[in-house]
Structure formats: C-alpha cells, structure tokens
mmCIF file of the C-alpha atoms, coordinates in Angstrom:
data_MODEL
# 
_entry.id   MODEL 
# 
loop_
_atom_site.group_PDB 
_atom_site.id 
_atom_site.type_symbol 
_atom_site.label_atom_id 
_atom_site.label_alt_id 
_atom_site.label_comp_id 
_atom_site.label_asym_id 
_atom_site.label_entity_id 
_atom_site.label_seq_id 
_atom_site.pdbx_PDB_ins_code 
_atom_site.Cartn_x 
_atom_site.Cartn_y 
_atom_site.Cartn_z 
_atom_site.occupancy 
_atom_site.B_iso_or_equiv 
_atom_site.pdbx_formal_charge 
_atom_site.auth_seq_id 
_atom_site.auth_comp_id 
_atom_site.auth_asym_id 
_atom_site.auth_atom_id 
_atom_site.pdbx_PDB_model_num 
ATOM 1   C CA . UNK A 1 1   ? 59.839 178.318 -21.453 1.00 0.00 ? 1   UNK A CA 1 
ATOM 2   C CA . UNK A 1 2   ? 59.440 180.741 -24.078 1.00 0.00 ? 2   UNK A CA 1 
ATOM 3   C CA . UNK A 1 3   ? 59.061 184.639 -24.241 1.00 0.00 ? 3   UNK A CA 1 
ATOM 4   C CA . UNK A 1 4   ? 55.823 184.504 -24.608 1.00 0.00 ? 4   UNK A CA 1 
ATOM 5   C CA . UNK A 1 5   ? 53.691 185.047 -21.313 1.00 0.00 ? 5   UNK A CA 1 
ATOM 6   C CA . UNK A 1 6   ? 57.183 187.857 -20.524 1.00 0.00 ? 6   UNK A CA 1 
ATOM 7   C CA . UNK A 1 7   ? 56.764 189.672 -23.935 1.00 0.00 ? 7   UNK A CA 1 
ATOM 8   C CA . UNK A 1 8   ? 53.365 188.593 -25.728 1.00 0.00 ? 8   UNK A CA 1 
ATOM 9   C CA . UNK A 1 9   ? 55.464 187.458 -28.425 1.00 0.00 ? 9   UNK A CA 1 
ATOM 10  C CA . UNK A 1 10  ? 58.664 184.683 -29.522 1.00 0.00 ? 10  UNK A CA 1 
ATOM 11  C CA . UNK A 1 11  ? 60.389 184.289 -32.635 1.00 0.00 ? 11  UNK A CA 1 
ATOM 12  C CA . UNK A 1 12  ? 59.166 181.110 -34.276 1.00 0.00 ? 12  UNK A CA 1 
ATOM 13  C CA . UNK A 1 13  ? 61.745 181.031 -36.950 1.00 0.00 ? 13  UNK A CA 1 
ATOM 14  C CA . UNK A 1 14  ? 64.218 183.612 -38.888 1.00 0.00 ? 14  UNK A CA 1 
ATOM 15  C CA . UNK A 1 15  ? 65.583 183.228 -42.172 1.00 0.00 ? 15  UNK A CA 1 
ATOM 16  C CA . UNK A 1 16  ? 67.295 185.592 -44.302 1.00 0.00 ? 16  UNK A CA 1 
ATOM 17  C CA . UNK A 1 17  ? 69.667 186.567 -47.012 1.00 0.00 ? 17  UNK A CA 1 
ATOM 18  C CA . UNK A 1 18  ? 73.070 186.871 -45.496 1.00 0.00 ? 18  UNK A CA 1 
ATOM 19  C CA . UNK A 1 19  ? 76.486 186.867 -47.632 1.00 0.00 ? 19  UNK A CA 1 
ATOM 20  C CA . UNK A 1 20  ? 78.207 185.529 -44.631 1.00 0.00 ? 20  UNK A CA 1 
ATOM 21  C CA . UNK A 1 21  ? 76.725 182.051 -44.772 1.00 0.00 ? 21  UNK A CA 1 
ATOM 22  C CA . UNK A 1 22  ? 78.074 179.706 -47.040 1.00 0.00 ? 22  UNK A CA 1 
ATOM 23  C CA . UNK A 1 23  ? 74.624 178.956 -47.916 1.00 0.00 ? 23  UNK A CA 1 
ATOM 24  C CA . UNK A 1 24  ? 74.034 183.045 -48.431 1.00 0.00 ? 24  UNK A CA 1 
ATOM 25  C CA . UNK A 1 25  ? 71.419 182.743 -45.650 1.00 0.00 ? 25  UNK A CA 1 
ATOM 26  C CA . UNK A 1 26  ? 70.914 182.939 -42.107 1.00 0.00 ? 26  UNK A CA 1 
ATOM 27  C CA . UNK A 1 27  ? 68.508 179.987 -40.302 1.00 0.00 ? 27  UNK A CA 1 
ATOM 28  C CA . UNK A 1 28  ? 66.828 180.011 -37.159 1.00 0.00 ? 28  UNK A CA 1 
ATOM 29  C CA . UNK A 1 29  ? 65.213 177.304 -36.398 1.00 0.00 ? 29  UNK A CA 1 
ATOM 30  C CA . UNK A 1 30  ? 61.896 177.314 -34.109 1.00 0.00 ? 30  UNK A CA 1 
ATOM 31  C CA . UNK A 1 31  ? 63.924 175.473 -31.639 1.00 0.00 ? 31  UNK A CA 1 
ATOM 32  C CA . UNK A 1 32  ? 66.725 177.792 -31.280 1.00 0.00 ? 32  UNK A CA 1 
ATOM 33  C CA . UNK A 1 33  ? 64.308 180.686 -31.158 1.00 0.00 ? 33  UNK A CA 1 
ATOM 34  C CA . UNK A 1 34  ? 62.410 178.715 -27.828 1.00 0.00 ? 34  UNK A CA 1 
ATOM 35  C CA . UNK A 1 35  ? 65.579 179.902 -26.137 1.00 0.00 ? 35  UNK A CA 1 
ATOM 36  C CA . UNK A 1 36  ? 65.662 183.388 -26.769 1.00 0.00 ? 36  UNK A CA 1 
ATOM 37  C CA . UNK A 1 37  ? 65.076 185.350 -23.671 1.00 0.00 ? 37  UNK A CA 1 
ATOM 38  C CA . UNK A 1 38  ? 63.950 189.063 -23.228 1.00 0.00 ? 38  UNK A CA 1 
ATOM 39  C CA . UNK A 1 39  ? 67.646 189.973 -23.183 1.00 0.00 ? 39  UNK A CA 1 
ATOM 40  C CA . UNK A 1 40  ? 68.697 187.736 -26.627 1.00 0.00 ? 40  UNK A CA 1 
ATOM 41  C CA . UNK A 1 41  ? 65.359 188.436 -28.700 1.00 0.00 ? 41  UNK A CA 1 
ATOM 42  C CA . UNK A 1 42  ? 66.749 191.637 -30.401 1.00 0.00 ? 42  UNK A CA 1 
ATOM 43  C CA . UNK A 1 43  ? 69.462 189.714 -31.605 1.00 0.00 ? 43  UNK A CA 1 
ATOM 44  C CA . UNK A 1 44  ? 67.351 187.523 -33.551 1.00 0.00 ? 44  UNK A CA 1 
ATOM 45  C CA . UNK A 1 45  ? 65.927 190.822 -35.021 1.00 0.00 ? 45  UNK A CA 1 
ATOM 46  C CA . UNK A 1 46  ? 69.323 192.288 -35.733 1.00 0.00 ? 46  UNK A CA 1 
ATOM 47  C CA . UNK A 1 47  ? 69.986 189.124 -37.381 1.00 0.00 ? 47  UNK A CA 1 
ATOM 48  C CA . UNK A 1 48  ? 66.177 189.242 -39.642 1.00 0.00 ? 48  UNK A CA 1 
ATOM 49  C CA . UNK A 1 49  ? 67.120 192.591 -40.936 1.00 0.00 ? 49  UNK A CA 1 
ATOM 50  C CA . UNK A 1 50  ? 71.243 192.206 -41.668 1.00 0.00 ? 50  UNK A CA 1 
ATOM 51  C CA . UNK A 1 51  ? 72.465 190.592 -44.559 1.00 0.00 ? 51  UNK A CA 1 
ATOM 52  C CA . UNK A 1 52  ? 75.956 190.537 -43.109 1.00 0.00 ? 52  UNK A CA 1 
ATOM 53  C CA . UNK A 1 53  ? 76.766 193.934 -44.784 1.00 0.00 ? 53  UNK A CA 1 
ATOM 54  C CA . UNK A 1 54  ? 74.647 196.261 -43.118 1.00 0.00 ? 54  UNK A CA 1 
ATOM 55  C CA . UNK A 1 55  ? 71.096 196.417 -40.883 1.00 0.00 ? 55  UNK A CA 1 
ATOM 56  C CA . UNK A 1 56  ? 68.293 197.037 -43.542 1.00 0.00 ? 56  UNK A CA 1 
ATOM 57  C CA . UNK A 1 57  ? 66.953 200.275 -41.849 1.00 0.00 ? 57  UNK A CA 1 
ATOM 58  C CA . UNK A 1 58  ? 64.702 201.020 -44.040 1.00 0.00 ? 58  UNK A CA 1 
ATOM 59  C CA . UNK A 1 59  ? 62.753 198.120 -43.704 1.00 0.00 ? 59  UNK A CA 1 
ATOM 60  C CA . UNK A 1 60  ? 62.447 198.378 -40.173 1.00 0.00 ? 60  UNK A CA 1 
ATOM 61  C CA . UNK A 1 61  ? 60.998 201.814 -40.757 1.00 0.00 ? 61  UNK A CA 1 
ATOM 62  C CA . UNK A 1 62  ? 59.193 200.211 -43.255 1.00 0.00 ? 62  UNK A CA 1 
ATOM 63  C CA . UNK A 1 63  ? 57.853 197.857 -40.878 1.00 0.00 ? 63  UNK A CA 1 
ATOM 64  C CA . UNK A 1 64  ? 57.441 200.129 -37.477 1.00 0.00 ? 64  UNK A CA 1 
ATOM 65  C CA . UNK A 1 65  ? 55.009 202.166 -39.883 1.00 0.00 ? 65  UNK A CA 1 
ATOM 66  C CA . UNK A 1 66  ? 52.751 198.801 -40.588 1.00 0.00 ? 66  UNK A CA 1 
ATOM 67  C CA . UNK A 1 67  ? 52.786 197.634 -37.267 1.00 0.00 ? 67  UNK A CA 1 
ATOM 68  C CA . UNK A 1 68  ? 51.334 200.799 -35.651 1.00 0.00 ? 68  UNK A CA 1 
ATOM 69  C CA . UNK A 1 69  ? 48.516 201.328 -37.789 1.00 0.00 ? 69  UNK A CA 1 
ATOM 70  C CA . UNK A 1 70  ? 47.865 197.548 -36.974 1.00 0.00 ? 70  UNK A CA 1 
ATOM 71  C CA . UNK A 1 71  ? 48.021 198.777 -33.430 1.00 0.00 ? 71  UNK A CA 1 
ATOM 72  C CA . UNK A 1 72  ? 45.947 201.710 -34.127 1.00 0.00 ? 72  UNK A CA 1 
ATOM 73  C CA . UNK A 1 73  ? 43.365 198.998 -35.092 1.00 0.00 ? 73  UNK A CA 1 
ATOM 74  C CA . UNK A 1 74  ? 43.228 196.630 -32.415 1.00 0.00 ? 74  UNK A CA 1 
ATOM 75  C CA . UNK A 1 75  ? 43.221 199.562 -30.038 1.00 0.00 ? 75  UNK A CA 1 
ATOM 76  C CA . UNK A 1 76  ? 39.708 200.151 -31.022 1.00 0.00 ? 76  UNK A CA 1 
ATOM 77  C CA . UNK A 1 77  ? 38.048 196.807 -31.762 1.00 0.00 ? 77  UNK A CA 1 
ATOM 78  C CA . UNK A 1 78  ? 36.675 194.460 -29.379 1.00 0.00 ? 78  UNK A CA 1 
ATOM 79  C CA . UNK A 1 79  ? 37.703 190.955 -29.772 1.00 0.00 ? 79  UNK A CA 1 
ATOM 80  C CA . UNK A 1 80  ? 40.475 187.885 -28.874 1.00 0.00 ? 80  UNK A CA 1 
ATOM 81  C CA . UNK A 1 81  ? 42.979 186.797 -30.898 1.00 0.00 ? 81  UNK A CA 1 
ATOM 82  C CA . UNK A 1 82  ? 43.813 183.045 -29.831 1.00 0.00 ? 82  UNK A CA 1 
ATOM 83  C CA . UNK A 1 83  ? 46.858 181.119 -31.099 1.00 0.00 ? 83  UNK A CA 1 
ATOM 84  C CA . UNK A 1 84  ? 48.201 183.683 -34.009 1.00 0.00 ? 84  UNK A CA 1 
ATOM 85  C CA . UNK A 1 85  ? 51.202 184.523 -35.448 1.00 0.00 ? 85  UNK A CA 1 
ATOM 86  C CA . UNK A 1 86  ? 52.475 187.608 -37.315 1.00 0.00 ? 86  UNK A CA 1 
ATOM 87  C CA . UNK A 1 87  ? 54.283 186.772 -40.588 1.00 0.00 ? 87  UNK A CA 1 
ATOM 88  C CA . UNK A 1 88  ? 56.987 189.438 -41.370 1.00 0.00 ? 88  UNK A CA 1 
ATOM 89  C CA . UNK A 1 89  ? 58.535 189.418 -45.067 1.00 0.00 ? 89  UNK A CA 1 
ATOM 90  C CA . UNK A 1 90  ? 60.812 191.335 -46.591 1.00 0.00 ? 90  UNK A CA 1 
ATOM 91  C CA . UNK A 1 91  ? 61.946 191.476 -50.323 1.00 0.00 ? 91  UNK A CA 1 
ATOM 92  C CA . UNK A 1 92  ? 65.166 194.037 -51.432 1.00 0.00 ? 92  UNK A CA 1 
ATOM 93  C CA . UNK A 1 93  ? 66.516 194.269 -54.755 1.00 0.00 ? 93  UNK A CA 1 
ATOM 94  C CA . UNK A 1 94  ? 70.317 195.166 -56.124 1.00 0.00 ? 94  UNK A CA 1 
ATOM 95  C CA . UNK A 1 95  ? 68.381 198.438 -57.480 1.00 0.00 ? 95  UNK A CA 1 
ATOM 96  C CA . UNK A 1 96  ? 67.494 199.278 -53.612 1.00 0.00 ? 96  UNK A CA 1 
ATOM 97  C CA . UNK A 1 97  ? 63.731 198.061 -54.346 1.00 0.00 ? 97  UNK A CA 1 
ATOM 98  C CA . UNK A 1 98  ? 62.019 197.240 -51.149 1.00 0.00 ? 98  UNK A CA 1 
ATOM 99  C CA . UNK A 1 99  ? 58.740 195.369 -50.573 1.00 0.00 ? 99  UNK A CA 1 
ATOM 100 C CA . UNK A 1 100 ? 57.364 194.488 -47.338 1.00 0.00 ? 100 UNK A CA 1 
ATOM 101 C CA . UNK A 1 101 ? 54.532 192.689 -45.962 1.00 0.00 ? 101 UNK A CA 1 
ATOM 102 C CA . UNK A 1 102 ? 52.688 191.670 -42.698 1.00 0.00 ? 102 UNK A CA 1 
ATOM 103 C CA . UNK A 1 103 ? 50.331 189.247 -41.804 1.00 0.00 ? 103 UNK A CA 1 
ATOM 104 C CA . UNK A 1 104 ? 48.385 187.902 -39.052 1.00 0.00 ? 104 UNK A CA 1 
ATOM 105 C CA . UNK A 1 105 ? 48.366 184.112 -39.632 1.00 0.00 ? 105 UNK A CA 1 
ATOM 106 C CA . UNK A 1 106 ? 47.478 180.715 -38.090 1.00 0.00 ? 106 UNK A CA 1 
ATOM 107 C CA . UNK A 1 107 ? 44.556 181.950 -36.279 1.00 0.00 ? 107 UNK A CA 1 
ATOM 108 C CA . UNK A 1 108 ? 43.050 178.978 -34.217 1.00 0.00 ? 108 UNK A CA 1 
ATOM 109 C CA . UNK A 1 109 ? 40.539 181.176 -32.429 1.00 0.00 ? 109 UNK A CA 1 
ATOM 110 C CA . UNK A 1 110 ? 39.041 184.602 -32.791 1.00 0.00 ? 110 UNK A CA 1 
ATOM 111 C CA . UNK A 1 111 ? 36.479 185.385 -30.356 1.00 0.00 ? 111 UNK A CA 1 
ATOM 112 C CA . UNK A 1 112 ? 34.165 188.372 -30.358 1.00 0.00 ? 112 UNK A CA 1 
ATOM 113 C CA . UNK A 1 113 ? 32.412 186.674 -27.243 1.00 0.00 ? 113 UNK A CA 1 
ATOM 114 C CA . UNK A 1 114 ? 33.285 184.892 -24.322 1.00 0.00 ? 114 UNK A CA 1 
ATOM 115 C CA . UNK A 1 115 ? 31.948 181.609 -23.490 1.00 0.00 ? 115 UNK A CA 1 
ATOM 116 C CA . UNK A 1 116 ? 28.995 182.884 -21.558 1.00 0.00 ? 116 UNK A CA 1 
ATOM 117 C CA . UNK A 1 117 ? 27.949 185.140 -24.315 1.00 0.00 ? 117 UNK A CA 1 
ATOM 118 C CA . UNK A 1 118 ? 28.998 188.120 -23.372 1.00 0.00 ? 118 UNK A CA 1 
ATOM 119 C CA . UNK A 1 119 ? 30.576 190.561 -25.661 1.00 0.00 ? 119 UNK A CA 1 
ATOM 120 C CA . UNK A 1 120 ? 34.388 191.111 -24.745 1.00 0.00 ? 120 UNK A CA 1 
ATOM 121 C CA . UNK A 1 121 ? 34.766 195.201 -23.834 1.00 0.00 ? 121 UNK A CA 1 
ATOM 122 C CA . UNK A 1 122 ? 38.172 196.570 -24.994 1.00 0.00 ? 122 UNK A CA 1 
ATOM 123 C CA . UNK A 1 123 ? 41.007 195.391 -27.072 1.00 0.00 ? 123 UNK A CA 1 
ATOM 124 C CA . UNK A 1 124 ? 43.009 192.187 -26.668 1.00 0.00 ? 124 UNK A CA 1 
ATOM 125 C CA . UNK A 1 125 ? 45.455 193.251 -24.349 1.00 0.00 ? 125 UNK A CA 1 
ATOM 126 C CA . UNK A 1 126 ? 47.609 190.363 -25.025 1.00 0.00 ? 126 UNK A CA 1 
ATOM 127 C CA . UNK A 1 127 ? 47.974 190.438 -28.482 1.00 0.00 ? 127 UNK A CA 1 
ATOM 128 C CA . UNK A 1 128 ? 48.119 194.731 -27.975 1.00 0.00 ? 128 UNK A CA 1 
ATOM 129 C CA . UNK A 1 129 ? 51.307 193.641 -25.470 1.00 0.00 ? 129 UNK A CA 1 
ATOM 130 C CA . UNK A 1 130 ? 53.305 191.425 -28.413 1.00 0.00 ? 130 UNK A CA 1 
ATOM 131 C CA . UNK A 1 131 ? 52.604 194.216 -30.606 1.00 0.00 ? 131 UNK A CA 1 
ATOM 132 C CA . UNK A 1 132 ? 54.073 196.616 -28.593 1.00 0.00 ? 132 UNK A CA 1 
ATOM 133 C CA . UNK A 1 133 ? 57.338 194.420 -27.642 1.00 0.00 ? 133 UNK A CA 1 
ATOM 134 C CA . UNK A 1 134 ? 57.778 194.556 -31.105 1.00 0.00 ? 134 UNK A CA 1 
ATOM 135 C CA . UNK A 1 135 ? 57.661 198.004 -31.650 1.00 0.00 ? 135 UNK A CA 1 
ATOM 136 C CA . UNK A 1 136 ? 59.892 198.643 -28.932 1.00 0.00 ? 136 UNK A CA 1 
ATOM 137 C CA . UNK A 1 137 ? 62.428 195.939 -30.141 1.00 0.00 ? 137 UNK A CA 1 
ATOM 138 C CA . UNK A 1 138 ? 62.470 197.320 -33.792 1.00 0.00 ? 138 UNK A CA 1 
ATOM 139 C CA . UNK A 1 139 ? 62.632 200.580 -32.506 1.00 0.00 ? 139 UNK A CA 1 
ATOM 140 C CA . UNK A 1 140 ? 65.848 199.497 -30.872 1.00 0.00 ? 140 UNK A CA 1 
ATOM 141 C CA . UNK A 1 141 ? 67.433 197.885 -33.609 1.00 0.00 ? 141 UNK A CA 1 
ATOM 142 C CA . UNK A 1 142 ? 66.312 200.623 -35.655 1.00 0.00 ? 142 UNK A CA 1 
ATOM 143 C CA . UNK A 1 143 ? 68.039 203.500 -33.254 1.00 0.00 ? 143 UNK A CA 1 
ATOM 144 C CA . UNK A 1 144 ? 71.439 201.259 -32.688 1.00 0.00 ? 144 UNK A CA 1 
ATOM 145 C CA . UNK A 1 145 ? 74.437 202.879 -34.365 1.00 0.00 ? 145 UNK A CA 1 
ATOM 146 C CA . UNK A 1 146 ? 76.355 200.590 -37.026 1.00 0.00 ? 146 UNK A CA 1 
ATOM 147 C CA . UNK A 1 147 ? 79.233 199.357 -35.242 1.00 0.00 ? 147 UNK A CA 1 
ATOM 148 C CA . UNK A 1 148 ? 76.823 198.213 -32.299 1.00 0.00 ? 148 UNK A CA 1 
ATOM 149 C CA . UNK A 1 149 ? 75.251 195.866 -34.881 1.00 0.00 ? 149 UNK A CA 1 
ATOM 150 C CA . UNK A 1 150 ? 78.146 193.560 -35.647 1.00 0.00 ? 150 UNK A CA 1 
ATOM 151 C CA . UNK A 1 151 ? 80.239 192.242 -33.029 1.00 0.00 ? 151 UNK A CA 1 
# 
C-alpha cells in the first residue's frame, strides 16, 4: 500500500543536502517512502526542503509557483497521463543563488484517446488530484512556523 490511489501521488525517493548527516545528506529510499501515509508524507517534504539549518522557503515558493501554472495547463487539455512521475530539483548556492526545476518524467502512456477511439473530454483528474496534494502539502510546509519544523 502506497499513497497513491489516497493522494494521486507518493514519494519515490528524497535526497538532499543536510549538515546533520555525516554524509552531509539526507536519503530516502523508495522503500521507506512506500510507507509514508497521508499523515507522514509532509514530513518527507519538510525533510526535501531542510538542510538541517532551516526549511528552504523560498524554494517552496519557488516551486508552488511552477506547479500551478502546470495545473493551469492540465486544467484545460484533454488527455491521460499513465505511469508518470514529477521530478523536483533544487540547486542553492552559499551566495543565496537558487535554481529550480520540474519535470514530468517516466511517462509509460499518454493517451489522447481511449481504447474505443473516442476522444477523452476533460482533464486527467487523477494526475489534476496528485497535483493538487502537492500543492496543498507544500503549502503546508511552506505556512509552518520554524520551531514546528524541527522536533
């Protein structure tokens, strides 16, 4: 069981700069992230976007602003996305540079049609549901006050 028929979404993996980690990064593995739940996913976000100093804010802003003109877009077109994943990336310099990137990978189907032909009416729902979750989970993360952050 995953969180993906709950959400539309599951974390497949996490790793990221962290100065707590003797290795100066955080790890999650894709079997670790199978048992998130609805309740622990934002946790694995918190821990995406901290390097063990502080929560990298501005890259979830960063990010929230991406992900709802992809919204915006899928809103309006008329096709299935099968079997996808969305590939977030950060970068952040010493300077306070920032670049950020997001992807929709792995696609093992896209569909405009369904298998009788006909022409789907109205935006994936499913993939429309993942993107909101995560939206609503960043939002979270993004709204939580410091000391909530680290316990």
């Amino acid at each position: 069981d995953t969180t993906s028929n709950e959400l539309g979404l599951r974390i497949a993996g996490v790793r990221s700069f962290n100065v707590n980690h003797s290795c100066k990064h955080y790890h999650m593995n894709k079997m670790v992230a199978r048992r998130l739940t609805g309740d622990t996913i934002v946790d694995a976000f918190r821990m995406f976007f901290s390097d063990g100093i502080s929560q990298k804010r501005r890259v979830i802003c960063t990010f929230l602003e991406k992900l709802k003109k992809i919204i915006e877009a899928v809103e309006n077109l008329n096709f299935r996305l099968y079997c996808c994943s969305l590939l977030l990336v950060y970068e952040s310099d010493a300077g306070g540079g920032i670049k950020t990137d997001i992807r929709i990978i792995d696609f093992a189907e896209f569909q405009t049609c369904t298998g009788d032909g006909e022409k789907y009416s109205g935006p994936d729902k499913g993939f429309l549901l993942g993107l909101y979750n995560l939206v609503k989970f960043l939002t979270i993360l993004h709204n939580r006050k410091h000391q909530q952050l680290f316990r």
